[in-house]
C-alpha angles and dihedrals in degrees: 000000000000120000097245103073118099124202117245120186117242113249122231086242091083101083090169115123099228092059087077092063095045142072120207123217120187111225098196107300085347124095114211125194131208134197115241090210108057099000108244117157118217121208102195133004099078132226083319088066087044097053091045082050087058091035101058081227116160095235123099097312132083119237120269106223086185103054112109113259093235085056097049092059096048093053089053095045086050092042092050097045090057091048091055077043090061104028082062091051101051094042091054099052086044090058096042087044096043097045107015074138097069131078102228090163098103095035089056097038091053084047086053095048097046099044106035098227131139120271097238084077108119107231117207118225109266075242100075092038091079116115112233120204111272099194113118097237119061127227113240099240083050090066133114101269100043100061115165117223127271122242124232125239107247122203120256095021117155117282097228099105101050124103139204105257101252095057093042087048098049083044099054085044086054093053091043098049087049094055086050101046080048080064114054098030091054084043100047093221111148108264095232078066075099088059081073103114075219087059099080094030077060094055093044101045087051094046094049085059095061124201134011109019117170117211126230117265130238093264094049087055094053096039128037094357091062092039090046089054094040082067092047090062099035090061091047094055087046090056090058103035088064095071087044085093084059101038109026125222141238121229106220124210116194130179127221128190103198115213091255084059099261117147116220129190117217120211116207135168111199122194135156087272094058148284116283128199111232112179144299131242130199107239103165096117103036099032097107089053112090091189073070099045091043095057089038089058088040100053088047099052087046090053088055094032128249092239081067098043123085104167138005100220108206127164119273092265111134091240084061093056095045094053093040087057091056092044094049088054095041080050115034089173094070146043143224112234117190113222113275092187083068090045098056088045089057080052092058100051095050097055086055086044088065102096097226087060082032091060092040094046085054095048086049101044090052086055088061107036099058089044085054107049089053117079080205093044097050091041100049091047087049091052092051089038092051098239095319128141124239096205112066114201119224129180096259123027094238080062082039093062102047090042090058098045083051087056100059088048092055088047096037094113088052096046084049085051102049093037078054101051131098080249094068099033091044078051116106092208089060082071090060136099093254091033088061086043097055097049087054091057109041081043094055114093087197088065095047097039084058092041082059089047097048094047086050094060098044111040102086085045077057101047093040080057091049086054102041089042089045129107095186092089129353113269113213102100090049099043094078085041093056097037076060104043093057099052089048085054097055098036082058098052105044093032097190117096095224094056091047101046094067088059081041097061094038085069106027077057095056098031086051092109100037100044105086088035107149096209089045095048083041091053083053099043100049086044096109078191090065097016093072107041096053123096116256088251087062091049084049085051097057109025084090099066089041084057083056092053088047096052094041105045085034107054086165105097095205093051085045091055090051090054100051086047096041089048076070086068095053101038081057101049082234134164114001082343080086101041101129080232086057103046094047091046082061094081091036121039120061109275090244086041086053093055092055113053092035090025101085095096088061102040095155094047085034097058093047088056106056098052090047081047098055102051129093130223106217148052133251109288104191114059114214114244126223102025123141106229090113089056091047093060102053099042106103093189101099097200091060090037091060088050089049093052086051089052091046095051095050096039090049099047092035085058089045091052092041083046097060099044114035118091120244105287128219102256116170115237106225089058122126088235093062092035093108098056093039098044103119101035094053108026122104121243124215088236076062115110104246117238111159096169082071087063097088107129105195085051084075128099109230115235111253107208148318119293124227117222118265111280134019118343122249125197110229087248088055089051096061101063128180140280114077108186115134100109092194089068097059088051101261127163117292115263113172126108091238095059091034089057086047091052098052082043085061098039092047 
């Protein structure tokens, strides 16, 4: 827990239950609240995010696993009677709102009369009480353009057809659910379509209109609609790209292997502001030429402009590296930058590849897969899980993996739990081979004592991939910090120089092009939040690198001399470096926010800052499905390839925009969507005991979110501190007795 927050009592005027299981700390003009179970602090919510917490409740709070059952109950019987609370409520000031013209007095005092219930019951209009067919073909005089009149509600009907409020209004969701399920089954389109943060806007705005609302034909979709929404894009992209001239941007190029063979090339600016979507081009024929490569690279970085571009970021390919090189000397001003999102990842695999993780991730896979592959199974884990899932999805499936492996250890009281319960015993798959099998595994304190270490060694490689892979801030001053930071990690838990240095070349192997990489030790350098906790021999190590920024994005001498003596300023904390605002702003403003505003002393370093500060240093890890590039490309009628570029071009910047700002959804991890990543940790093997009558679908419980470590949550730049002072990590001289006798040894 940070040191500025500063414990408040809670008052007798908070009658709320949950009250009883928190403690509030106040963080400045903020109050913070922390769960008195496992320890997570919650920023915002309120004391409702902290009772679903303790609820277990899907909603914006993790699930507590610490929290006592009797509580648990307790928070779920108090959420559920505010949300009857509300839902009365809402439903109340609709109906006055909606027919304030209609006397409903007689209607609900007959209701009253012949039922016997309380007049505070919401009564629904006769109206809405009509059943509507629920087949899945239409008759034709049922169509949309045949619909029949509707009758009007007369004073003094009979009361038969009204409904307390909470059955019409399941019934009218119900009907609702099943037209838009007709939809998209007769469509084909995917079902997490509804997963769109445009899905539920749609439904309001449709419903706001009230009835009858036409829908727009074929030909308006294709036409206006898509022009319309062409626009839409194009002055979004001209909104970013005019801070481009104070932050710089970074030009994207991202492969993709469609699944005829064809190799596309992506084009991407990305920016603060957000990554846009520029335009694909068809390189099957002419990937392998880097003269192509090169002009393709150079005509991309001339549309933006080569003043706004500070790096072209490729994968790590030899032709890549090749055409990189030409376009660096056609361009002295900007850099190529290889993906350190693919490099991590590398990092990742090699580590799997290491027998003794190899052993523990099959142990562990064959946990999962046969839970996954039994209705009874899955359903009885995510009871004792509370709803958790046993499976966590990373970008990429090496992150997939440890994640997941991290997972089970977070969950391993629960699994022991569940493999020790009348549920398992009365199973008749915990009579099986794998059943057996699994009970051995999740019993044995070796498997889960290597399963701790693993997880040890690889979660700041984890988290470095979450920040390079995230949109939510750039992440160049924080890349160097948490190459660092993992090597520290595992140099502190294995100790001896011979057992760390395995983990050590793996990612100095796979670092090797990116280490001494200017833009990255400048990102580091230019980070007050790193700058200023590392000792003055670590500044001396990469100045250097920073002098290389400096002479390649300033080709102006004269600016390049008031950097280098502005950076004395800096170095110093002087001037309004040293304000106390400033210095505590350092942990808490983004690095590229904090020159700017402190930043005024220095413009000419300030300015240089800011535009290293705001790139990112990898490409795009997820790949957008459905959307048609690869049918644009094979059309040969110019007038609809033009319309399916345009298609292209909105779909593809209206998912990188969704992408950056929608929250984590729930996806369940057995989905056809996620298979790729999962494969191995939910598919069924042939050595696999067949039992096809486990295979009922609607028998499983759904997952019901994510779950947090134990303890307090920590964001991955957090995560990272302060202090770096171990000079043998950045690659200094050797300076223990042992190497230096090995070197006189040599020299002798």
């Amino acid at each position: 827990m940070g040191s500025n927050l500063e414990p408040v009592a809670v008052t007798s005027q908070k009658h709320d239950p949950a009250w009883k299981h928190c403690e509030m700390f106040k963080n400045g003009d903020r109050v913070q609240l922390k769960c008195i179970y496992c320890g997570k602090i919650f920023k915002g919510g309120g004391i409702h995010r902290i009772k679903e917490h303790l609820a277990g409740q899907k909603g914006n709070a993790s699930t507590c696993l610490r929290v006592q059952p009797d509580v648990r109950l307790l928070m779920q019987d108090s959420l559920n009677g505010v949300v009857m609370k509300k839902r009365k409520k809402q439903k109340l000031a609709e109906e006055i709102t909606t027919y304030n013209a209609i006397d409903t007095s007689d209607i609900a005092a007959e209701f009253t009369d012949t039922c016997g219930l309380n007049t505070q019951v919401d009564l629904l209009p006769m109206s809405q009480a009509i059943e509507h067919t629920s087949s899945l073909f239409l008759n034709r005089d049922q169509g949309p353009n045949n619909r029949k009149k509707k009758s009007r509600i007369r004073k003094g009907a009979s009361s038969s057809n009204n409904l307390p409020i909470i059955n019409q209004s399941k019934r009218v969701n119900n009907q609702v659910h099943m037209a838009v399920a007709r939809f998209l089954l007769d469509a084909r389109v995917p079902l997490d379509a509804v997963n769109s943060v445009y899905f539920q806007p749609m439904i309001d705005v449709i419903a706001s209109q009230g009835p009858p609302v036409s829908a727009p034909s074929y030909h308006d979709l294709r036409s206006w609609v898509l022009k319309s929404s062409v626009q839409e894009v194009r002055t979004d992209i001209d909104q970013c790209s005019s801070t481009w001239a104070r932050t710089g941007c970074s030009v994207l190029i991202d492969e993709l292997i469609t699944g005829k063979g064809k190799i596309l090339l992506n084009f991407l600016v990305y920016c603060p502001q957000g990554t846009m979507f520029l335009r694909s081009v068809d390189a099957s024929t002419l990937i392998n030429s880097t003269d192509y490569l090169y002009e393709l690279l150079k005509e991309v970085v001339d549309e933006i402009g080569v003043r706004n571009v500070l790096q072209v970021v490729t994968s790590n390919e030899e032709r890549y590296v090749i055409a990189g090189k030409r376009l660096t000397d056609a361009y002295p001003t900007l850099f190529w930058t290889p993906c350190a999102a693919h490099s991590i990842d590398l990092m990742l695999e090699d580590f799997n590849k290491l027998e003794w993780i190899d052993t523990i991730m099959e142990q562990a896979k064959s946990i999962s897969r046969f839970i996954y592959n039994n209705n009874i199974l899955l359903s009885m884990m995510r009871k004792f899980t509370l709803g958790v899932d046993l499976v966590d999805l990373g970008v990429t499936r090496s992150a997939t993996d440890f994640l997941t492996l991290k997972r089970m250890q977070n969950i391993k009281h629960n699994l022991q739990s569940m493999v020790t319960s009348v549920e398992w015993a009365e199973s008749p798959y915990s009579k099986k081979p794998e059943g057996f099998a699994l009970l051995d595994y999740i019993s044995n304190q070796s498997f889960w004592s290597t399963c701790s270490l693993i997880c040890r060694l690889t979660d700041p490689i984890l988290r470095l991939l979450r920040m390079v892979s995230s949109e939510e801030r750039p992440a160049m001053p924080y890349v160097y910090a948490g190459v660092y930071r993992a090597k520290e990690t595992i140099k502190k838990e294995l100790v001896n120089k011979k057992d760390y240095s395995v983990y050590w070349n793996i990612i100095d192997h796979r670092w090797e092009s990116l280490q001494r990489h200017p833009l990255h030790a400048a990102g580091f350098y230019l980070n007050p939040k790193f700058f200023y906790t590392t000792e003055e021999d670590v500044h001396l190590h990469i100045r250097s690198l920073v002098y290389d920024c400096i002479e390649k994005l300033v080709p102006d001498p004269k600016i390049q001399d008031k950097i280098v003596k502005e950076t004395t300023s800096y170095l110093n904390s002087a001037g309004d470096f040293g304000r106390k605002m400033a210095v505590r702003a350092r942990d808490t403003l983004f690095p590229a926010e904090w020159w700017s505003t402190y930043g005024g002393g220095c413009p000419n370093l300030a300015r240089l800052a800011i535009r290293i500060l705001s790139q990112t240093s990898s490409l795009i890890r997820s790949k957008p499905g459905r959307i048609p590039i690869e049918e644009m490309h094979e059309t040969t009628n110019c007038i609809e390839h033009q319309r399916l570029n345009d298609l292209a071009f909105v779909q593809y910047n209206m998912w990188l925009r969704q992408r950056k700002n929608q929250e984590p959804d729930c996806m369940d991890s057995i989905s056809y969507e996620k298979m790729e990543l999962v494969h191995n940790w939910v598919s069924r093997r042939e050595q696999m005991s067949e039992d096809l009558e486990s295979s009922d679908w609607m028998a499983v419980d759904p997952p019901l979110g994510s779950i947090a470590p134990l303890g307090p949550l920590i964001d991955d730049i957090e995560a990272l501190g302060t202090g770096f002072d171990d000079f043998e990590i950045f690659g200094g001289p050797k300076d223990s007795e042992e190497e230096i006798g090995e070197e006189n040894t040599v020299n002798e």
